[in-house]
N, CA, C and O of each residue as an XYZ file, in Angstrom:
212
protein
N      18.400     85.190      6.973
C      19.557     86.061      6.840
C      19.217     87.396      7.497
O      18.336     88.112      7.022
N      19.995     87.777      8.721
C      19.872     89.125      9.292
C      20.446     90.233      8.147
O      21.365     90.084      7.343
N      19.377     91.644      8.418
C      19.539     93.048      6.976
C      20.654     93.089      7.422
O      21.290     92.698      6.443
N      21.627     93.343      8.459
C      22.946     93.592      8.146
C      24.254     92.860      7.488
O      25.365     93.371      7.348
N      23.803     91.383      7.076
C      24.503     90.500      6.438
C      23.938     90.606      4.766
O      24.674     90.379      3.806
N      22.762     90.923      4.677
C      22.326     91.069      3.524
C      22.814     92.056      2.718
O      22.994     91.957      1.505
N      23.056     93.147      3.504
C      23.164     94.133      2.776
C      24.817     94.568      2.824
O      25.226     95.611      2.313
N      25.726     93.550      3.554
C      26.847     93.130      3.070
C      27.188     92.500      1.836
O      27.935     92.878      0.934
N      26.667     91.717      1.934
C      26.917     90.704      0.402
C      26.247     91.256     -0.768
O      26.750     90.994     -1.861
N      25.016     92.099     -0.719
C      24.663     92.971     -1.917
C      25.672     93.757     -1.834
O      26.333     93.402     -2.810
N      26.474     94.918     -1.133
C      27.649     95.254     -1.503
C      28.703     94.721     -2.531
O      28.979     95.106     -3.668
N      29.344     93.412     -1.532
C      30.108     92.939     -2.013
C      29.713     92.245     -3.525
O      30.774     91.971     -4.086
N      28.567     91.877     -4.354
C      28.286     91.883     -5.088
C      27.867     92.866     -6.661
O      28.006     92.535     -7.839
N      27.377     94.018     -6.114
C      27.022     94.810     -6.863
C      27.901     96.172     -6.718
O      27.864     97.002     -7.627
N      28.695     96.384     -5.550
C      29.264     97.991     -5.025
C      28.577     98.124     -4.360
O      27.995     97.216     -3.768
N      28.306     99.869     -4.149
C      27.562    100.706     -2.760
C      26.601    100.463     -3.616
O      26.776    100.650     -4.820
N      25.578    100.061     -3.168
C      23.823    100.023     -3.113
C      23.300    101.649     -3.649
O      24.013    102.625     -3.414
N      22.406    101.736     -4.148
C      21.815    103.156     -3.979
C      20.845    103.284     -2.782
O      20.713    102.340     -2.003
N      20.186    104.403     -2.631
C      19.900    104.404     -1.313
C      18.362    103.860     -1.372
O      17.840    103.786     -0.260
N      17.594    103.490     -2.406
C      16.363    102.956     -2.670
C      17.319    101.342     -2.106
O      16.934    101.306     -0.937
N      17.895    100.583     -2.205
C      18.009     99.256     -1.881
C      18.144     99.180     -0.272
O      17.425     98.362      0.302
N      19.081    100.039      0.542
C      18.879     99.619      1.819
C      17.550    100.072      2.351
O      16.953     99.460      3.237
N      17.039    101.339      1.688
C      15.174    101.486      2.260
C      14.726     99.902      2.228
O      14.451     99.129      3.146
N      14.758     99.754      0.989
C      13.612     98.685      0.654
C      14.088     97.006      1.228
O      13.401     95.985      1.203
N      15.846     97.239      1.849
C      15.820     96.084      2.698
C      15.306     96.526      4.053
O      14.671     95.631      4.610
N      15.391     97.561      4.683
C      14.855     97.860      5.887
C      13.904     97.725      6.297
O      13.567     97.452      7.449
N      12.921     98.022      4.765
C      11.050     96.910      5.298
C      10.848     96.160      5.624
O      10.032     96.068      6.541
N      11.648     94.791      4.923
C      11.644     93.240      4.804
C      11.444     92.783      5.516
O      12.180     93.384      6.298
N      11.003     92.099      6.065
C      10.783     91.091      7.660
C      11.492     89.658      7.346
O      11.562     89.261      6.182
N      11.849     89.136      8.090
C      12.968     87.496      8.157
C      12.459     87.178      6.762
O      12.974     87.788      5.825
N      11.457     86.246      6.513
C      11.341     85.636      4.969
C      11.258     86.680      4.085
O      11.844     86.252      3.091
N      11.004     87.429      3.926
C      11.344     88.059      2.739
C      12.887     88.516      2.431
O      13.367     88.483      1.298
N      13.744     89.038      3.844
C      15.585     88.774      4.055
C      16.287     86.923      3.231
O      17.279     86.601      2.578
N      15.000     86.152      3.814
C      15.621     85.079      3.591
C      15.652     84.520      2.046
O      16.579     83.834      1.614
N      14.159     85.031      1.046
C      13.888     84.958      0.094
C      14.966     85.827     -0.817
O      15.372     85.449     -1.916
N      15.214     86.612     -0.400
C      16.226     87.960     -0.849
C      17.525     87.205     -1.102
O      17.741     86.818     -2.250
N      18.298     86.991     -0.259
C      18.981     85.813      0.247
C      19.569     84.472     -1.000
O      20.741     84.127     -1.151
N      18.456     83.970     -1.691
C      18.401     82.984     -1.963
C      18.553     83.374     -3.919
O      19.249     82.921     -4.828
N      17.555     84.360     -3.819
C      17.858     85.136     -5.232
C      19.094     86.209     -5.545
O      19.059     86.974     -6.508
N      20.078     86.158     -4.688
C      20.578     86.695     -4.897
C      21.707     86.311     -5.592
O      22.438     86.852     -6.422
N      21.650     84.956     -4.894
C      22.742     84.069     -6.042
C      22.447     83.844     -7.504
O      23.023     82.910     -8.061
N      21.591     84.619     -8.200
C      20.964     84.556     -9.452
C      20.757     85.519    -10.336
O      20.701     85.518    -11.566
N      20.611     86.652     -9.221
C      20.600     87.866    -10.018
C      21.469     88.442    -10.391
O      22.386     88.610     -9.587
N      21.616     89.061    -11.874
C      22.107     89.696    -12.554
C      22.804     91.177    -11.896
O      23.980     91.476    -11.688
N      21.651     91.857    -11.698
C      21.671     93.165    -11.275
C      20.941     93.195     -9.849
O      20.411     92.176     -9.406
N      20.937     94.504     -9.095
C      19.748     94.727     -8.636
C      18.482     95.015     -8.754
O      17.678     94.674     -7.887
N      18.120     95.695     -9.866
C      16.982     96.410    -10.517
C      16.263     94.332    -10.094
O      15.427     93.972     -9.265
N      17.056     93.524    -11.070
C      16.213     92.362    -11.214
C      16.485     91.515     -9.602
O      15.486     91.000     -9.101
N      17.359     91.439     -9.108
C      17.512     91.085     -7.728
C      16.142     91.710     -6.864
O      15.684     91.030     -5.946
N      15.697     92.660     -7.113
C      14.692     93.737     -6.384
C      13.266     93.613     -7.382
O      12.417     94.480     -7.175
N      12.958     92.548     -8.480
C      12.030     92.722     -9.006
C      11.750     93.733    -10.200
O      10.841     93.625    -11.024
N      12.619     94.644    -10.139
C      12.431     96.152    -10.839
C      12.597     95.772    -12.520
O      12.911     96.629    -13.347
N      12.386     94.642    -12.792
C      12.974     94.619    -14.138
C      11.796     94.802    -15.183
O      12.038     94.817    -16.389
């Protein structure tokens, strides 16, 4: 999943992102976008989408 599709659908899922979530998608390299991706259909929040829980 390319960061600019990712960080569409975390939108469209959660609202505007805070600005710690698009940093910390901007690191990501392909599998970790793609891993991101896959949990996202699961997570609750972001905090837990992002590990932060």
């Amino acid at each position: 999943m390319r960061m600019e599709n990712l960080q569409k659908v975390v939108t469209k899922r959660f609202g505007t992102p805070p600005e710690w979530v698009s940093q910390q998608i901007g690191q990501f390299g392909t599998e970790q976008l793609e891993d991101l991706g896959v949990r996202l259909m699961d997570a609750g929040s972001l905090e837990e989408l992002f590990g932060k829980v």
